[in-house]
VOMAR-232804 format. One record per atom (N, C-alpha, C): residue in one letter; atom name; x negated, y, z. Coordinates in steps of 0.05 Angstrom, whole numbers. Atoms other than C-alpha are relative to their C-alpha. Example, Ala and Ser with C-alpha at 12.3 -4.5 7.8 and 13.67 -1.06 7.14 Angstrom:
# residues 2
PT  r   a      c1      c2      c3
PT  A   N     -18     -24       0
PT  A  CA    -246     -90     156
PT  A   C     -18      24       0
PT  S   N      16     -24      -1
PT  S  CA    -273     -21     143
PT  S   C      15      22      14
***
This chain:
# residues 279
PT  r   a      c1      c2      c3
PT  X   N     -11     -26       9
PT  X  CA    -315     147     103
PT  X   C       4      19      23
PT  X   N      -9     -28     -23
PT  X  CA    -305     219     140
PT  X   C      19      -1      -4
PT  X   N     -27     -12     -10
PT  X  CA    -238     238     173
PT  X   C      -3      32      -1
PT  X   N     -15     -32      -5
PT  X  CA    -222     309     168
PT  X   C      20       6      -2
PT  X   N     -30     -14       3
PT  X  CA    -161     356     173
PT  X   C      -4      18     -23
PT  X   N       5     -26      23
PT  X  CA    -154     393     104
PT  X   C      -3      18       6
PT  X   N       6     -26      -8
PT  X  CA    -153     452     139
PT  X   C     -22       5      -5
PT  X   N      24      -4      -5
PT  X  CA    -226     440     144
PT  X   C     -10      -7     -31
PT  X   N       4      14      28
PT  X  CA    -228     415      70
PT  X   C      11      28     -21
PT  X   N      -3     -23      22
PT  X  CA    -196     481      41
PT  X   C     -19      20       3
PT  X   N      21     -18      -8
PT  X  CA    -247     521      76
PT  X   C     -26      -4     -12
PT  X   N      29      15      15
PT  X  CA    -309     484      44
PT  X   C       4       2     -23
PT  X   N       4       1      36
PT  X  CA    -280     484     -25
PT  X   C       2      31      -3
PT  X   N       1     -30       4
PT  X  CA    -269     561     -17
PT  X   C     -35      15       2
PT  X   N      26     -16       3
PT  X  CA    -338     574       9
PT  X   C     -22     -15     -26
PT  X   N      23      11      18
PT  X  CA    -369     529     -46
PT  X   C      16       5     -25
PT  X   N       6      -3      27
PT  X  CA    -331     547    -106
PT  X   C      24     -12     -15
PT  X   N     -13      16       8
PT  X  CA    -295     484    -119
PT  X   C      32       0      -6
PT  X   N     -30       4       9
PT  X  CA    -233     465    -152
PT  X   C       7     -23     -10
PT  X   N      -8      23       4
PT  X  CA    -184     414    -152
PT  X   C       2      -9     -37
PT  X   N      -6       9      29
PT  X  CA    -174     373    -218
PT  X   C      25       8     -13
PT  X   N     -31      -8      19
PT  X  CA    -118     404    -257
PT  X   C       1     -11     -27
PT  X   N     -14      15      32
PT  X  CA     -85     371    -319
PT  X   C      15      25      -7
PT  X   N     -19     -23      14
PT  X  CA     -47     414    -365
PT  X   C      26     -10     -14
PT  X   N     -11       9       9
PT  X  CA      14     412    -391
PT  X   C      12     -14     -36
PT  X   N      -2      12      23
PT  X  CA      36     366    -447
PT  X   C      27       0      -8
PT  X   N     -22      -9      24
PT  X  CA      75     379    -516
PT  X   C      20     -18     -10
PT  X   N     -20      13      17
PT  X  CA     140     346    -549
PT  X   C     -20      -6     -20
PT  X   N       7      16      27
PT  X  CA     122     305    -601
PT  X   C       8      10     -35
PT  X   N      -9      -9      23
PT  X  CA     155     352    -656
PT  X   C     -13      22       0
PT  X   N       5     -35       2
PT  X  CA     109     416    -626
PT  X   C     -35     -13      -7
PT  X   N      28      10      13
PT  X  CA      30     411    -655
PT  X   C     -15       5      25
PT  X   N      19       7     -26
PT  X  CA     -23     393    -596
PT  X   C     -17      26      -7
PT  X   N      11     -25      -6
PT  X  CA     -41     459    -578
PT  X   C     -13       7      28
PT  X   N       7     -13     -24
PT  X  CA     -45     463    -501
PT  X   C     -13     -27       7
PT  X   N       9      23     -15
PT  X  CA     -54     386    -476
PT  X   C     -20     -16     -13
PT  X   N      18      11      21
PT  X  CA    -112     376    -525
PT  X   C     -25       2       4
PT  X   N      32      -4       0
PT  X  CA    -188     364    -524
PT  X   C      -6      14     -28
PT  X   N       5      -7      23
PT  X  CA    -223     402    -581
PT  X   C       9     -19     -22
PT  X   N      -4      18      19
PT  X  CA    -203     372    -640
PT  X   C     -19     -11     -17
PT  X   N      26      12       9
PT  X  CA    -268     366    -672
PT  X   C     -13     -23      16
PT  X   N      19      24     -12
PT  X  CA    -295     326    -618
PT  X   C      29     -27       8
PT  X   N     -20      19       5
PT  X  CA    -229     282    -623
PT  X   C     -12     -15     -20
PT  X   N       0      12      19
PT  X  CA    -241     275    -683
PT  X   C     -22     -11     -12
PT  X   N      31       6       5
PT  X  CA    -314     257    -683
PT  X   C      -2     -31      21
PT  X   N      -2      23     -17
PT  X  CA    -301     205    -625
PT  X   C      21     -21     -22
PT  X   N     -17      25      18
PT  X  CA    -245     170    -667
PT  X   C     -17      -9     -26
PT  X   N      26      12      23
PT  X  CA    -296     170    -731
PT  X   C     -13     -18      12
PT  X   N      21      17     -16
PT  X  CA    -342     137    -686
PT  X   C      16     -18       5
PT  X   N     -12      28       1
PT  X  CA    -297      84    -666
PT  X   C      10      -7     -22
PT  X   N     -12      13      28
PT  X  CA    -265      74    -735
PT  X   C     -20     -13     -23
PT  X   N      29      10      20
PT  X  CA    -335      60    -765
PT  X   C     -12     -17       7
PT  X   N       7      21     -23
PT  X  CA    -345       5    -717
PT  X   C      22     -15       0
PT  X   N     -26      10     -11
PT  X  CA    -306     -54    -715
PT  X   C       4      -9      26
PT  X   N     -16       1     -17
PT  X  CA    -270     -71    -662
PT  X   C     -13     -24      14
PT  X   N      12      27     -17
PT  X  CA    -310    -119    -605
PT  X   C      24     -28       7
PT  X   N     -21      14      -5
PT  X  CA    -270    -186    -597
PT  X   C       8      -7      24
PT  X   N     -10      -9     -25
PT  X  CA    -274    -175    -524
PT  X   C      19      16      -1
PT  X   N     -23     -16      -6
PT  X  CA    -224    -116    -531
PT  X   C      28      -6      -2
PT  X   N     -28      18       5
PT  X  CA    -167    -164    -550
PT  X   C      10     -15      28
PT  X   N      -7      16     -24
PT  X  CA    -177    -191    -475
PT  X   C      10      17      18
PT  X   N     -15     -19     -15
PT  X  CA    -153    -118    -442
PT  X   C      15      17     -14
PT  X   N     -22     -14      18
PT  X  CA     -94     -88    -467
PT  X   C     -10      27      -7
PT  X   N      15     -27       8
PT  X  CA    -135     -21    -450
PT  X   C     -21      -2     -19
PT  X   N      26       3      18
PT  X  CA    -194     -40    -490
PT  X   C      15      10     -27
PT  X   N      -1       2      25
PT  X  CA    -153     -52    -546
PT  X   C      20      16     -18
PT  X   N     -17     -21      11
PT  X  CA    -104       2    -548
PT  X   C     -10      28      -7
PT  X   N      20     -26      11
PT  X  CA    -160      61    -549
PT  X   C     -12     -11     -26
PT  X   N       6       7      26
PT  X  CA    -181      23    -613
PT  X   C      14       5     -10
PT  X   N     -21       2      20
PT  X  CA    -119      13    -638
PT  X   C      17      31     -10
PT  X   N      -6     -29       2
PT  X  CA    -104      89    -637
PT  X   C     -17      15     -10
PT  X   N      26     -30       7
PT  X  CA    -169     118    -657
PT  X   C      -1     -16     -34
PT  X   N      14      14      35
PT  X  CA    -184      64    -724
PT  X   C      28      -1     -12
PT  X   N     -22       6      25
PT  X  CA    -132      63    -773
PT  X   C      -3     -20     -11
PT  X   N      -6      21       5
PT  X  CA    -153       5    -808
PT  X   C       8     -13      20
PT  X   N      -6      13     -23
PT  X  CA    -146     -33    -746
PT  X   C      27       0       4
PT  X   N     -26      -7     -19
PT  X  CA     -78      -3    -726
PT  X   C      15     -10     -30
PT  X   N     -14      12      30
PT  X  CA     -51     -23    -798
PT  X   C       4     -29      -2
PT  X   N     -10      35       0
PT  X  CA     -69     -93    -788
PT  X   C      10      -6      29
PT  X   N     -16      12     -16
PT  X  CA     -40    -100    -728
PT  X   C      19       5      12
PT  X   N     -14      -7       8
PT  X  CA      19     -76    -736
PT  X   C      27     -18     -19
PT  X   N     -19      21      13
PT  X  CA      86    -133    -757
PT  X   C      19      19     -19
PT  X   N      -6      -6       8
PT  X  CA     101    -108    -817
PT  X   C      25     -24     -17
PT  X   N     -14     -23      -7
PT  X  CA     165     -96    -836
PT  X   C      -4       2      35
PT  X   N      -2      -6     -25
PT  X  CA     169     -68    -770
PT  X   C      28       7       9
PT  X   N     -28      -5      -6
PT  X  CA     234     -66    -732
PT  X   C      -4      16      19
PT  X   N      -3     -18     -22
PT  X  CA     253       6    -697
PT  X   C      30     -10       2
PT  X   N     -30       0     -18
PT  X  CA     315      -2    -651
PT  X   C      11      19      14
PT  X   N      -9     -20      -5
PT  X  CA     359      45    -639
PT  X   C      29      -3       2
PT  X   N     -27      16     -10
PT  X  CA     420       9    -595
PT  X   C       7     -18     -19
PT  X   N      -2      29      11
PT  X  CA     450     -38    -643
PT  X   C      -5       6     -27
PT  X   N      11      -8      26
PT  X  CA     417      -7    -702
PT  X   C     -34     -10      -5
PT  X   N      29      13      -3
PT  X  CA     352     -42    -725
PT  X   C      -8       8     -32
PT  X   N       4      -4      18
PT  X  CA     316     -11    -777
PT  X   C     -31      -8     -17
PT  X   N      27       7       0
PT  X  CA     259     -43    -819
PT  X   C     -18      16     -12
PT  X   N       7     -19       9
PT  X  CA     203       3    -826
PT  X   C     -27     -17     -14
PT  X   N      18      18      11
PT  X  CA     155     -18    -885
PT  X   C     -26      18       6
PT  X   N      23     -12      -1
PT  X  CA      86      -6    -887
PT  X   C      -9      29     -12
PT  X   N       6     -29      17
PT  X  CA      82      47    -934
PT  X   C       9      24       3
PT  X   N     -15     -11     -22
PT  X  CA     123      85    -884
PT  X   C      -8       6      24
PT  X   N      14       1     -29
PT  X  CA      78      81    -824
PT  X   C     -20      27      -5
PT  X   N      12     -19      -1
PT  X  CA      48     141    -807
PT  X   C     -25      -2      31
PT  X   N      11      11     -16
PT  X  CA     -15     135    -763
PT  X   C       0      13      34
PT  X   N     -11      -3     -22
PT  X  CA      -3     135    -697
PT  X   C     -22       2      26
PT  X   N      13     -14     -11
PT  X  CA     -51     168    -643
PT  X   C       0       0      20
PT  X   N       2      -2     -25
PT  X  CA     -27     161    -581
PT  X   C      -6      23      18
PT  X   N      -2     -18     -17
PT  X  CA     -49     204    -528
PT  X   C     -39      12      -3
PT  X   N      22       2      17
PT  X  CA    -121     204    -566
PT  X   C     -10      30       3
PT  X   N       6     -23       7
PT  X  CA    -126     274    -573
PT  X   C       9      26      25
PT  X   N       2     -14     -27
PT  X  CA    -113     295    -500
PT  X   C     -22      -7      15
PT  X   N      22       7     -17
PT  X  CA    -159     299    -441
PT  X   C       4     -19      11
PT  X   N       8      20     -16
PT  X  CA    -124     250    -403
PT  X   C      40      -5      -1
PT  X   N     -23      12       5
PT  X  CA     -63     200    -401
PT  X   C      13     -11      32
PT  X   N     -17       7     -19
PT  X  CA      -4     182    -347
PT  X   C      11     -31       6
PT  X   N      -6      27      -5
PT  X  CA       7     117    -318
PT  X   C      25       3      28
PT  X   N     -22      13     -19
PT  X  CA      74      90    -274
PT  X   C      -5     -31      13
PT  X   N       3      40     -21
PT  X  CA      54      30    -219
PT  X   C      24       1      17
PT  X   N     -17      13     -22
PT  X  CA     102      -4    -172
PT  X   C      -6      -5      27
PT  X   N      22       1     -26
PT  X  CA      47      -8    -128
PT  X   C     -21       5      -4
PT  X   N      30       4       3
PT  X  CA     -29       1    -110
PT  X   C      -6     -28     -11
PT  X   N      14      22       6
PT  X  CA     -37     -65    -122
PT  X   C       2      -3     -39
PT  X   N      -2       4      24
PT  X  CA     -13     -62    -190
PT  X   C     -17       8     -13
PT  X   N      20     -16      17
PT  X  CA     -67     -19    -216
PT  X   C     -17     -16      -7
PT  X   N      18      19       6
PT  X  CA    -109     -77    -204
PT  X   C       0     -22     -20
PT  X   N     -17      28      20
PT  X  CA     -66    -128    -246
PT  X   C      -5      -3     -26
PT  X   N       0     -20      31
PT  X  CA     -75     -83    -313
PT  X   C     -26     -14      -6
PT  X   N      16       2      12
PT  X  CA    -150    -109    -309
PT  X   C       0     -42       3
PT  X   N      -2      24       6
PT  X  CA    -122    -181    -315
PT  X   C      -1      -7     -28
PT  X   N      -2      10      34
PT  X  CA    -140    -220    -385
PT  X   C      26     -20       5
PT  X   N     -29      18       0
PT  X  CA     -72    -258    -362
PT  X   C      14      20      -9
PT  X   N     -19     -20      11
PT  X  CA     -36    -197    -389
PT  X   C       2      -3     -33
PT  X   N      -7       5      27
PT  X  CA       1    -218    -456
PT  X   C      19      14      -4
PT  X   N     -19     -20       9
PT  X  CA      53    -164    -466
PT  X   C       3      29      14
PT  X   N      11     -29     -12
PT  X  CA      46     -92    -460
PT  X   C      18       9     -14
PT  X   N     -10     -22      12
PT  X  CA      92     -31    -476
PT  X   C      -4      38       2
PT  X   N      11     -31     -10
PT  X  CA      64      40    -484
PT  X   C      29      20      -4
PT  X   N     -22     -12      -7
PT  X  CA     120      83    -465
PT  X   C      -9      32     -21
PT  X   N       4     -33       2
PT  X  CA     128     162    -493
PT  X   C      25      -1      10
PT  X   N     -17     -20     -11
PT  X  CA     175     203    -450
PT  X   C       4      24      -2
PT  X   N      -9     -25      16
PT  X  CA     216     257    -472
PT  X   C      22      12      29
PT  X   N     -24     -19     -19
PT  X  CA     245     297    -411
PT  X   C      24      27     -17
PT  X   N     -10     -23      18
PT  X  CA     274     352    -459
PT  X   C      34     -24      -6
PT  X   N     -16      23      11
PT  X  CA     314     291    -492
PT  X   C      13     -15      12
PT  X   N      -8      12     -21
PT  X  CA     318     256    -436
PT  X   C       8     -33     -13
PT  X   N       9      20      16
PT  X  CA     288     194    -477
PT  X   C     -22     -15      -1
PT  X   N      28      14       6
PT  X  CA     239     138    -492
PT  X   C     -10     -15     -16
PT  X   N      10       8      31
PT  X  CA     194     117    -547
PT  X   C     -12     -28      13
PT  X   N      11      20      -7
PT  X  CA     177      44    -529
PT  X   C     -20     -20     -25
PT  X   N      24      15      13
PT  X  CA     113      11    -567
PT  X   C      -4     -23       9
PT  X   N      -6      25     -18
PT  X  CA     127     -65    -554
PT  X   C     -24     -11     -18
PT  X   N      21      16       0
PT  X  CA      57    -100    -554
PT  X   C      -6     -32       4
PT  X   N       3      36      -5
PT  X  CA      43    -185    -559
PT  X   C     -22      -5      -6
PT  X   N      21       5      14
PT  X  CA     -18    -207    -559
PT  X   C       7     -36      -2
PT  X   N     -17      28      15
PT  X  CA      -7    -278    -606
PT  X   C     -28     -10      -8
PT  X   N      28      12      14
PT  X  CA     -70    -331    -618
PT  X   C     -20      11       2
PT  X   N      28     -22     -14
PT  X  CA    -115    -277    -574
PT  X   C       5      26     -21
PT  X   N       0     -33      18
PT  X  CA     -96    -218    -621
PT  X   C      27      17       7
PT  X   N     -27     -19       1
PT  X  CA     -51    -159    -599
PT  X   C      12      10     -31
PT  X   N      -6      -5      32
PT  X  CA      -9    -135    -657
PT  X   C      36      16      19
PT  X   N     -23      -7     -16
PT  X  CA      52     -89    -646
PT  X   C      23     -10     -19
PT  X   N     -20      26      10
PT  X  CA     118    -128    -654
PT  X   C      34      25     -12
PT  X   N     -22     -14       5
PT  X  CA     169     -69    -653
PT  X   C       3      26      10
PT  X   N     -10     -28     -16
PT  X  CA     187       3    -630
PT  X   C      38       2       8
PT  X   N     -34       1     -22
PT  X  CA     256      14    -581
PT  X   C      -3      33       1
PT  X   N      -6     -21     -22
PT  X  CA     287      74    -562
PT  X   C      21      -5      12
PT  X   N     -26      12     -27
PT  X  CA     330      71    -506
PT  X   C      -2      30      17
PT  X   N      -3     -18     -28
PT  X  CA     351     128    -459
PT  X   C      -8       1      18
PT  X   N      11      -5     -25
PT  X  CA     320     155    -400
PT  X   C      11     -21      20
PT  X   N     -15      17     -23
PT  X  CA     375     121    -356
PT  X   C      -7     -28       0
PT  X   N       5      25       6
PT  X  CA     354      56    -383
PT  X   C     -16     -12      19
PT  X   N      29      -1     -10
PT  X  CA     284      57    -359
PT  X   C       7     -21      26
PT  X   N     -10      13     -31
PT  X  CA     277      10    -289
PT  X   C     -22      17      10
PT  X   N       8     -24     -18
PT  X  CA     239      79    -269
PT  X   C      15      19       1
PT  X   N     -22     -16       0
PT  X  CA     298     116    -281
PT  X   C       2      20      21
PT  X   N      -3     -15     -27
PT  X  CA     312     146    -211
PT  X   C     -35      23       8
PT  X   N      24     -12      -5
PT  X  CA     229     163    -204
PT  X   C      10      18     -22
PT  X   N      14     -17      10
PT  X  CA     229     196    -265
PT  X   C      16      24      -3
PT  X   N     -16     -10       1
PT  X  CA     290     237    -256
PT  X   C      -8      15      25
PT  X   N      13     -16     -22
PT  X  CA     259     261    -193
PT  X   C     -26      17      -9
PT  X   N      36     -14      14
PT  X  CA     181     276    -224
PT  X   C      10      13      -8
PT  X   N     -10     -27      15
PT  X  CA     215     324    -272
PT  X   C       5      21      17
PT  X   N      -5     -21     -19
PT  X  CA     237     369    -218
PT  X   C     -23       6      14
PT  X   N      19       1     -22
PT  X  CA     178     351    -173
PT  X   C     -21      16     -18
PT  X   N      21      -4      28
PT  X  CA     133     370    -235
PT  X   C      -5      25      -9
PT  X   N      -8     -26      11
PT  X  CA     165     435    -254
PT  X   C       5      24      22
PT  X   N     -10     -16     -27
PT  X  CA     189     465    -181
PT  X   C     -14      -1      22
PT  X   N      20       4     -20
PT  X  CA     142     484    -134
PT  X   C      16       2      23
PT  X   N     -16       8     -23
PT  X  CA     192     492     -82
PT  X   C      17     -21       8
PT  X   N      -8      34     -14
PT  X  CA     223     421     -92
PT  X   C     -23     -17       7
PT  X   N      17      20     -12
PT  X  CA     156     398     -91
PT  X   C      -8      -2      33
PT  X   N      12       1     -20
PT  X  CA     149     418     -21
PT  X   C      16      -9      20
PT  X   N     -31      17     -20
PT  X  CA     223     389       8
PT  X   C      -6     -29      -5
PT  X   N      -8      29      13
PT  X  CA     197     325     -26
PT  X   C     -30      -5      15
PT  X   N      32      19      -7
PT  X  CA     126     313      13
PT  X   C       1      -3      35
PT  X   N      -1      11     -32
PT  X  CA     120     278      84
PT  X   C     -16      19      13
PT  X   N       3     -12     -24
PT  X  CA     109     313     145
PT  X   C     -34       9       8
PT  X   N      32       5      21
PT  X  CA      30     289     125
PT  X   C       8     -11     -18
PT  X   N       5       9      17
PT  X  CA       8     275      63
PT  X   C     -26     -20       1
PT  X   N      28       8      -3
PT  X  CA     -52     218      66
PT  X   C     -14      20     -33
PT  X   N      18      -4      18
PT  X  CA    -113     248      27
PT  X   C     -32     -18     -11
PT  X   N      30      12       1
PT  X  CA    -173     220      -2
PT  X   C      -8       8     -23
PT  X   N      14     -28      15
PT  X  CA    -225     261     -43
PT  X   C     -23      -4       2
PT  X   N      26      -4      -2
PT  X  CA    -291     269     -57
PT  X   C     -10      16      34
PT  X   N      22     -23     -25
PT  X  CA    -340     290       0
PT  X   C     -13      17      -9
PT  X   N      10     -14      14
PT  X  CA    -361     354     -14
PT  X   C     -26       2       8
PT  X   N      13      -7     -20
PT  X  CA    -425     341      34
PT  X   C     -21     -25     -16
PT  X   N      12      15      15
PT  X  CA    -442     273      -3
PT  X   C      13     -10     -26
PT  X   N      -4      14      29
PT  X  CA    -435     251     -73
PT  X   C      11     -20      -1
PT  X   N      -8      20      -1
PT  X  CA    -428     182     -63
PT  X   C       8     -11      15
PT  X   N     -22      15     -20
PT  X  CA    -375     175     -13
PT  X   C      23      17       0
PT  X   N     -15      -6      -3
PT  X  CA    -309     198       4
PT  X   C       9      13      19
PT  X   N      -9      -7     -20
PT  X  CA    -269     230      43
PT  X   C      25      -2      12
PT  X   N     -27       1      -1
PT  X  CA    -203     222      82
PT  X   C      12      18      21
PT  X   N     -13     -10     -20
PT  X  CA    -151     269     120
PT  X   C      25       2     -12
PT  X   N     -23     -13       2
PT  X  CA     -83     296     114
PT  X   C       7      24     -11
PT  X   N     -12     -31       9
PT  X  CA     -46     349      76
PT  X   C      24       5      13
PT  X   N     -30     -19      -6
PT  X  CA      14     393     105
PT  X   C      10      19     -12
PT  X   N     -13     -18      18
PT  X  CA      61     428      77
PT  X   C     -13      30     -11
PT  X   N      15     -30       2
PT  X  CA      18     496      91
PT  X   C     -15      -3     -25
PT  X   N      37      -4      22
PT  X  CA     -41     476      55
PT  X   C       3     -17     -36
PT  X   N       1       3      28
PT  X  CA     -17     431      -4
PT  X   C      -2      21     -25
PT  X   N      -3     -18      32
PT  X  CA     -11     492     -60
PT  X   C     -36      -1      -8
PT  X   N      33       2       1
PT  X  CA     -88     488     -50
PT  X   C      -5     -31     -13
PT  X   N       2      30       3
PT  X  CA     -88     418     -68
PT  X   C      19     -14     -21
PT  X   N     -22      14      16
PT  X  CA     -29     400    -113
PT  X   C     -10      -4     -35
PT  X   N      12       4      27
PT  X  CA     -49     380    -184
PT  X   C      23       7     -20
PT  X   N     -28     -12      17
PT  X  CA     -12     412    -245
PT  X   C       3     -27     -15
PT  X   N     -21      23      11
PT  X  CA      34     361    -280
PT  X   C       9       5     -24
PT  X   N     -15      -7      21
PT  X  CA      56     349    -341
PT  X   C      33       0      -6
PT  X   N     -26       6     -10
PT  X  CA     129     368    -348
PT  X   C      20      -4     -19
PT  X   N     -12      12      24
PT  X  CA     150     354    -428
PT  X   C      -2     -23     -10
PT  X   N       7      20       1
PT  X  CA     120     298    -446
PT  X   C     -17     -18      15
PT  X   N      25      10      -5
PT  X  CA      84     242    -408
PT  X   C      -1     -32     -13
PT  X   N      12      34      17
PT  X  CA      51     161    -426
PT  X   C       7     -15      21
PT  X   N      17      11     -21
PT  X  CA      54     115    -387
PT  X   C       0     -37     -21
PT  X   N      -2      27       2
PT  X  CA      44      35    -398
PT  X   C      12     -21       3
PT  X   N     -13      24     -25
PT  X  CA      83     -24    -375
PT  X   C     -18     -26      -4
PT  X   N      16      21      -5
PT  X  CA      34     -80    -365
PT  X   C      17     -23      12
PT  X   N     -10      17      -8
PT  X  CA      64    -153    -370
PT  X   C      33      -3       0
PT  X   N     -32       7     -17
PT  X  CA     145    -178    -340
PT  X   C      10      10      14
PT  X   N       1       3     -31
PT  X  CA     182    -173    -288
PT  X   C       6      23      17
PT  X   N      -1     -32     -15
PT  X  CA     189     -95    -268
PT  X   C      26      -3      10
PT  X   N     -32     -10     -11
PT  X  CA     249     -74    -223
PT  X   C     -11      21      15
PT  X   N       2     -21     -10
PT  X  CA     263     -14    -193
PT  X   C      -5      -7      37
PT  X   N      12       0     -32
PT  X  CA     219      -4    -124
PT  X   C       2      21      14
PT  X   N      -3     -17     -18
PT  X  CA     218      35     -65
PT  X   C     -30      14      -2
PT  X   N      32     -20       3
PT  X  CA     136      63     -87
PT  X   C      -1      -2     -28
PT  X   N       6       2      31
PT  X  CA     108      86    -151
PT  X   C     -19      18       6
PT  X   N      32     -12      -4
PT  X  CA      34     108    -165
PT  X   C       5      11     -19
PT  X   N       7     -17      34
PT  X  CA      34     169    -225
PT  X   C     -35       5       6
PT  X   N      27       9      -1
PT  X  CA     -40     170    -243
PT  X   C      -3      13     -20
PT  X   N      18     -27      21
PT  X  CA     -73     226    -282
PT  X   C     -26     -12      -9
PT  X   N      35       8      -4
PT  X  CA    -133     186    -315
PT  X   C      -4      19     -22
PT  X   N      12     -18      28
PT  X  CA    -181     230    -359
PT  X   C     -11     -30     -18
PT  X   N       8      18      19
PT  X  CA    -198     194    -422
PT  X   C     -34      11      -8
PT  X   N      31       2       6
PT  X  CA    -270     223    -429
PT  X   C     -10      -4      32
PT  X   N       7      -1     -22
PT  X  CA    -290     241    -361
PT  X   C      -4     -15      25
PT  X   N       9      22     -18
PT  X  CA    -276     187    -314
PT  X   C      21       6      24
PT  X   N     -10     -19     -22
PT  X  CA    -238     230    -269
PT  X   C      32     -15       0
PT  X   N     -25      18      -4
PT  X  CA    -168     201    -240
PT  X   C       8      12      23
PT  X   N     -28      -6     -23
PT  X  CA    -106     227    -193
PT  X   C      16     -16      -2
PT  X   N     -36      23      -1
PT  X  CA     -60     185    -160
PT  X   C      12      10      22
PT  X   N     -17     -17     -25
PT  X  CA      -2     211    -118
PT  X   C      20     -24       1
PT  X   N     -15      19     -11
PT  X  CA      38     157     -81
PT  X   C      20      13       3
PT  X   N     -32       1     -12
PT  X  CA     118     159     -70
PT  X   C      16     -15      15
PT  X   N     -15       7     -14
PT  X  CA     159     132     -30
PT  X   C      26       0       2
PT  X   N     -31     -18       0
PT  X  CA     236     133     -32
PT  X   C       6     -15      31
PT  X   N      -9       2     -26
PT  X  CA     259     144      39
PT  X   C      24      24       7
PT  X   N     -29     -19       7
PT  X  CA     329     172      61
PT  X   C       9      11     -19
PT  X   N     -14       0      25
PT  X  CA     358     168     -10
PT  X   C     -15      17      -4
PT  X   N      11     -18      18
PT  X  CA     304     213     -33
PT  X   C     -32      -1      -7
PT  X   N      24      -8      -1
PT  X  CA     230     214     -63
PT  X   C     -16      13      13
PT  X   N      29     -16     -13
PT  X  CA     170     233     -24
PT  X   C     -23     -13      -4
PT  X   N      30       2       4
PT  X  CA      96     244     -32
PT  X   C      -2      -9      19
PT  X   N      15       9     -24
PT  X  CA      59     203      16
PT  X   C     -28       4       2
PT  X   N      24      -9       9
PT  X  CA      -7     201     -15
PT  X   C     -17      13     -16
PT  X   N      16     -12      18
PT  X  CA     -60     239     -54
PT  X   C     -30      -7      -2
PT  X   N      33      23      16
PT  X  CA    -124     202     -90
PT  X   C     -14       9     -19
PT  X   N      13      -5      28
PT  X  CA    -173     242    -135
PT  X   C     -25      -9      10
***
């Protein structure tokens, strides 16, 4: 890989054109997918297409495989699905019957969905077939809340076992995500919150099929910073075991495209900072 100084990296994307990957922001769950949305026709032509297809029995061996199914097919998401279903809501458990289930979509109908790691390494872990329990998160900054989708896969078949809500504070990302919201929304906290450098790594604008690496500084990030979503985001919890860490990877993947941001943190002197940036 090339070393450069962004400096030299904002200059090249100015004389060629280029622009960073921006996400847009995403809607409460009570407002209709207006801004954080792929056409809806071609949503809805991609989910036909998977719903008219059943479901490969490889996709039961990656939680990802089998949760872009399980969101786009309706039959599918029906049968696997523990009916009654128990929502929890502190010491309130309510059983929701089938005929009550309304189909459920996920993040399906955006361009691209948010992930929370503990580490780089974790990203890698996700493409373990040792992964037997999964929970897809929805976060409600407004609410200051979370929709938990508790996943088992039982006799090789995922099936969802229950829905939680539990308060923000709950979370064992609590502290991150009480930070991201500000970092997300405030361009001038974002810039008290990023190290002295930022590592970069980015496409080469010179070759296709390699990379590139340098540093961002405070000057030059606004050139570089990726928009955020700051009402709603997704993320996953893959597996056991989570406790609150000193790093966390947020991760912008596109769901058609291929395309992916990751911005590293750090908590140092009682406070979050950007360390890295990865499109």
């Amino acid at each position: 890989m090339k070393r450069y100084w962004i400096a030299f990296y904002v200059m090249v994307c100015l004389l060629a054109g280029c622009q960073g990957n921006k996400t847009v922001e995403s809607t409460e769950e009570t407002v209709a997918d207006t801004t954080a949305t792929v056409d809806s026709t071609v949503a809805d032509n991609e989910m036909k297409a998977i719903e008219e297809e059943p479901m490969p029995k490889a996709a039961d061996e990656l939680f990802d495989d089998f949760v872009f199914n399980f969101a786009a097919n309706r039959k599918l998401q029906y049968s696997r699905i523990k009916f009654p279903l128990p929502v929890v809501r502190g010491d309130d458990i309510e059983l929701l019957p089938k005929s009550k289930w309304h189909m459920e979509n996920f993040f399906m109908r955006q361009d691209f969905y948010t992930l929370i790691f503990d580490s780089e390494k974790q990203l890698e872990e996700t493409k373990q077939i040792s992964v037997s329990h999964a929970v897809v998160e929805k976060i409600y900054f407004h609410s200051k809340s979370i929709k938990q989708y508790v996943f088992d896969r039982i006799n090789g078949r995922w099936m969802m076992q229950k829905i939680i809500h539990i308060p923000l504070h709950e979370s064992h990302n609590a502290s991150f995500l009480d930070f991201y919201e500000h970092f997300a929304s405030n361009a001038d906290y974002q810039m008290h919150h990023l190290r002295e450098t930022v590592d970069f790594v980015g496409p080469d604008p010179d070759d296709d099929f390699n990379e590139m690496e340098g540093v961002i500084t405070p000057d030059t990030w606004p050139a570089f910073a990726p928009e955020l979503p700051t009402d709603m985001i997704y993320n996953i919890i893959y597996g056991t075991n989570h406790k609150a860490g000193k790093c966390k990877v947020f991760v912008l993947r596109g769901i058609a495209n291929g395309l992916e941001t990751e911005l590293t943190f750090r908590h140092e002197g009682g406070k979050w900072m950007l360390s890295k940036l990865s499109t």
